[in-house]
N, C-alpha and C positions, 0 to 999 in steps of 0.2 A: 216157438219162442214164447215165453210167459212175461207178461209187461205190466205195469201200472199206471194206469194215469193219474194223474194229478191235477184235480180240479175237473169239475163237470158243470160249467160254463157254455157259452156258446160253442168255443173252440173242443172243449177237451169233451161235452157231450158227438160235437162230430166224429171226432177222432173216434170215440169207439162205434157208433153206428158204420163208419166204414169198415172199421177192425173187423165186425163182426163177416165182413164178405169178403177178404181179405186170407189168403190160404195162411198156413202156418203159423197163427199168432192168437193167441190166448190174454185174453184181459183177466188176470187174476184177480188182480185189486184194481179199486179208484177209491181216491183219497178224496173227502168231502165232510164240509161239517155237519152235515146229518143224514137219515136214511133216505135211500131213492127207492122208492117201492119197486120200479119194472128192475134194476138190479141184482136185490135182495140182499145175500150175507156177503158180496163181493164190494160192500163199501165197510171203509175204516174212517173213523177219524182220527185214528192213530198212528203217523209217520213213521214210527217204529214196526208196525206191520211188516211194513214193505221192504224196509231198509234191513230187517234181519231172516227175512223171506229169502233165501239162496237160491230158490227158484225161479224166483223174478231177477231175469237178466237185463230189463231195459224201464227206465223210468221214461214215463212222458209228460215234460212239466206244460200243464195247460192252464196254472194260476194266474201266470201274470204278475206285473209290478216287482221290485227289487226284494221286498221280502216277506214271506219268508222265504220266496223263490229261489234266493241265492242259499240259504242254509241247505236246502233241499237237494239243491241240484251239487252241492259240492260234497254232501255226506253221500249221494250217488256214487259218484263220481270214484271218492275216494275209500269206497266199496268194491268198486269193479265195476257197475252197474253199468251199462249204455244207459246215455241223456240226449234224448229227444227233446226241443223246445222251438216254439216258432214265438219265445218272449224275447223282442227286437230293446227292451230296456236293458233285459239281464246281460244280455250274449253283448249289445253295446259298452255295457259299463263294466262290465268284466271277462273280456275280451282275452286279454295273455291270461288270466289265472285259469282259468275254466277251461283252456286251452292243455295248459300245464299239465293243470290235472288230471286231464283224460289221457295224455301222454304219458305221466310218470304211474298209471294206475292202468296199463294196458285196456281203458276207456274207450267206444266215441264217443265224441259230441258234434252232433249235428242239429242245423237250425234252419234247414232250406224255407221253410213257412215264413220265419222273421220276416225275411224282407219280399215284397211279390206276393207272398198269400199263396193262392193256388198256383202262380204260374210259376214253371222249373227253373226260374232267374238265376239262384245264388247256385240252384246244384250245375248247371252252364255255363255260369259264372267260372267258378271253379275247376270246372272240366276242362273249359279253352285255357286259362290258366296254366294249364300245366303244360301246352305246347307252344302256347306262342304268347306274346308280349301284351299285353291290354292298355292302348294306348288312353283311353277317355271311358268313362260310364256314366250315361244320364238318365231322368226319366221321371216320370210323374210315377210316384212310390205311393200315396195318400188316396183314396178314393172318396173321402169327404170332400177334402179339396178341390177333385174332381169337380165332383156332383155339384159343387156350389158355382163356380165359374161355370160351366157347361150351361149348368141354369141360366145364368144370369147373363151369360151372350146369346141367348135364346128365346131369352123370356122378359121382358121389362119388370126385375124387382130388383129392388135393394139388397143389402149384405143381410140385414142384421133379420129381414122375411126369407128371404131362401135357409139361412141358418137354422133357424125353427123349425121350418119343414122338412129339414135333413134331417133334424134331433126325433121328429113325430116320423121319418120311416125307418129309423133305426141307424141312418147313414152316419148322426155324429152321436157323442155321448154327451150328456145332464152336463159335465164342463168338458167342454171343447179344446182347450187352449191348448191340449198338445197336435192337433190334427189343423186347425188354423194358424196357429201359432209357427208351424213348421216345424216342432222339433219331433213329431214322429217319422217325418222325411231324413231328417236330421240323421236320429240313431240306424235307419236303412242305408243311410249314407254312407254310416263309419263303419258299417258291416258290409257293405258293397267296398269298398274302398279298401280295404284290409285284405278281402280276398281277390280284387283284381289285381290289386299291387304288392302283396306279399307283406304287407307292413303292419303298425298299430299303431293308429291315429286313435283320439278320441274325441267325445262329443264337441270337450275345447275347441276343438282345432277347424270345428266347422263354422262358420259364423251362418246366421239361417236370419231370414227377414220371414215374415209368416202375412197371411193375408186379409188378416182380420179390420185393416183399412179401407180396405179397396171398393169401390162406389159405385154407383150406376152410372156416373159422369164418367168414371176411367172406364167401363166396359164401353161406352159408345164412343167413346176417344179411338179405342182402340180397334172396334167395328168399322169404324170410317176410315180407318187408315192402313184396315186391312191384317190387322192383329189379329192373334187367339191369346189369350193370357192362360197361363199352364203355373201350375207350382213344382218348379224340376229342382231335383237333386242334379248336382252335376260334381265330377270329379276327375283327372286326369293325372299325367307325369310328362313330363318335361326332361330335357338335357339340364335343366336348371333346379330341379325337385321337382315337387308336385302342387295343387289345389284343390281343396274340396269346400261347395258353400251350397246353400240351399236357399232360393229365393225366387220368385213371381215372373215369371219371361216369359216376353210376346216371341211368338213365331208365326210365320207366315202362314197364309192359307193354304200352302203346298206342305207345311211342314207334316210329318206321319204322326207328333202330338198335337195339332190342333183338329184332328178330328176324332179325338179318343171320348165318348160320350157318357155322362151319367159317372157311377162308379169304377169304370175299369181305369187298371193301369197300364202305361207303357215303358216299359225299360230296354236302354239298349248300352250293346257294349262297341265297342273299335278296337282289335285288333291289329297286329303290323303284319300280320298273314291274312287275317279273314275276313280284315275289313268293319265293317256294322252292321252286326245282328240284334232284331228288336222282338223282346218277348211282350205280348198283349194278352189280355185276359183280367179274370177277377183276382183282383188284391187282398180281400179280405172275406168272414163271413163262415158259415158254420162249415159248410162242406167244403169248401176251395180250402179252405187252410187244415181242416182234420184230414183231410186226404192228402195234404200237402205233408202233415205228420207222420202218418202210417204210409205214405213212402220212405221218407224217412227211415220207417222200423226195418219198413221189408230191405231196403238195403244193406241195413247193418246186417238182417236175419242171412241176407245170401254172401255176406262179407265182402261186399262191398266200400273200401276206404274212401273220405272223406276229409279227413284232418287236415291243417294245413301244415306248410313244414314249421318246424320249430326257427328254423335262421330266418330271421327278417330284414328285410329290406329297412335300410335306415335313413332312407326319404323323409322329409318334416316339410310339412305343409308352408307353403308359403303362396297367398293369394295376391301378393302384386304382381304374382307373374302372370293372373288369366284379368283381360281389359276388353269391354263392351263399351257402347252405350245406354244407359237408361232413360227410363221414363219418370218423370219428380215429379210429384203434385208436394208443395208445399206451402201452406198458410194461402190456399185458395190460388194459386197460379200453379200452371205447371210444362215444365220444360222435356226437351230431348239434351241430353247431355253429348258431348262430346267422350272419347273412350275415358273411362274410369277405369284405374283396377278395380277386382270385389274387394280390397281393404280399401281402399278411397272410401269407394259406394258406401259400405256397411257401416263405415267409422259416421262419414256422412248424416248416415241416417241414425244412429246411436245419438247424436249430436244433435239431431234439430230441437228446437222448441215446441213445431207443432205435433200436438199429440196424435191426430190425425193423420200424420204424415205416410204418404206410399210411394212405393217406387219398384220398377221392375224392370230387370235386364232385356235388353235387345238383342235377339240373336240376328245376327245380320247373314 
């Protein structure tokens, strides 16, 4: 099979250094805005290369960001092209159309790298899927996130000194705000969520708290009282509909995410046949996710389906239905709350005055 990447980046340079060990797959093109010398005449910077190239059956978008990622991937698409992408914005934010596309254009689209990075989450995901019911899906999605708590129940420093030294080994980016912030957990969320439950949620419907409050005073709260703080995705369904929200939760010392160290992540699903399955491993990074890609290819190459079906479940989020307790620190005091729902919680904290304000669910 003849492919193109797109973009030669951290990711999409992976992608091809595995390609090249990789049996039956040929990188014709990579698409880039200027020449890469160890390549040679196999870079363009002309999209139209590629996309009038008949012999390139499979695009692999390894840009990033909404666009021109989205032009790219849907003139793919609506070419006939197989679209490979592990970009968790695109595939979030344009979830039914890209979908659509690959359907009405005898397409795939596959995106197992989005969410997980190296580990086989979404393609597991998906697979249990199709035989039995996926009752709950949680998990530390973010390896920044990680890295920062992990530090800082380990190590006596502050938010805003561990942040910097994530930034200086490469773990967060120059603006951070979507990896602290939570809303890169966020859009793994709505792509976990969509293919354990069959449905399409969006980034809306998730409400996300992010941890870019959180203190050295809350880590030793929490140390002494026998916490790990974690930044989970969490999502389920209900006889009632469903819930998904992303936000800071203490779990126990026995819990299997409070001893996930450094960058890795931990996701897991619950099934009504199989119970809870937990995938661990690297999330992000050159080789975990380019090989996360070019599995991808290799599947399509052995025709291997992927798609989800087109009938969806017509479930709508509704978070009064899942209720904790939290942790508040506001305007210098801070409480155990009695059970909240997460729309309490979230509205709550939308609401306070102090800018500063943190909080994080209890898993009991």
């Amino acid at each position: 099979m003849k492919i193109a990447i797109l973009g030669y980046g951290v990711v999409g340079s992976g992608a091809y250094e595995v390609a090249q060990a990789a049996h039956n797959i040929e990188v014709k093109r990579v698409l880039y805005k200027r020449p890469i010398d160890e390549l040679g005449d196999i870079v363009t910077t002309e999209y139209e290369d590629i996309l009038k190239d008949e012999e390139i059956e499979l695009v692999a978008e390894c840009i990033g960001g909404l666009h021109p990622a989205y032009e790219y991937v849907s003139a793919a698409l609506k070419s006939g092209k197989h679209v490979v992408t592990p970009n968790k914005n695109l595939v979030a934010a344009y979830w039914d159309e890209l979908h659509d596309l690959a359907r009405e254009h005898g397409a795939e689209f596959r995106y197992t790298a989005s969410a997980g990075g190296g580990i086989p989450w979404l393609f597991n995901l998906r697979r249990q899927s199709r035989s039995d019911e996926i009752l709950s899906i949680s998990g530390i999605v973010n390896g920044t996130c990680n890295y920062i708590l992990d530090t800082m129940h380990n190590e006596p420093v502050d938010f805003a000194e561990i942040l910097a030294k994530a930034q200086e080994l490469g773990y967060a980016e120059k603006d951070p705000t979507a990896d602290i912030g939570g809303f890169d957990t966020q859009r793994k969320c709505v792509i976990s969520a969509n293919l354990a439950f069959g449905t399409s949620i969006s980034e809306e419907d998730v409400p996300v708290f992010g941890i870019q409050n959180i203190t050295a005073g809350d880590i030793k709260y929490f140390n002494e009282h026998g916490y790990t703080c974690k930044l989970l995705m969490n999502a389920g369904q209900t006889e009632d509909g469903a819930y998904a929200y992303v936000e800071p939760t203490l779990v126990g010392r026995g819990a299997l995410e409070s001893s996930v160290p450094a960058n890795n992540n931990l996701i897991s699903l619950t099934g009504n046949h199989i119970g809870t399955l937990s995938f661990y491993g690297q999330g992000a990074g050159k080789y975990p996710t380019g090989t996360s890609v070019i599995q991808d290819v290799l599947d399509i190459e052995n025709g291997w389906k992927f798609s989800v079906k087109s009938e969806k479940n017509d479930v709508s989020v509704d978070n009064s239905l899942e209720a904790h307790r939290y942790y508040v620190r506001e305007n210098g005091s801070c409480k155990i709350t009695e059970p909240l729902s997460v729309t309490e919680a979230h509205r709550l904290a939308s609401e306070s005055s102090d800018e500063h304000f943190f909080m994080a669910g209890i898993r009991e």
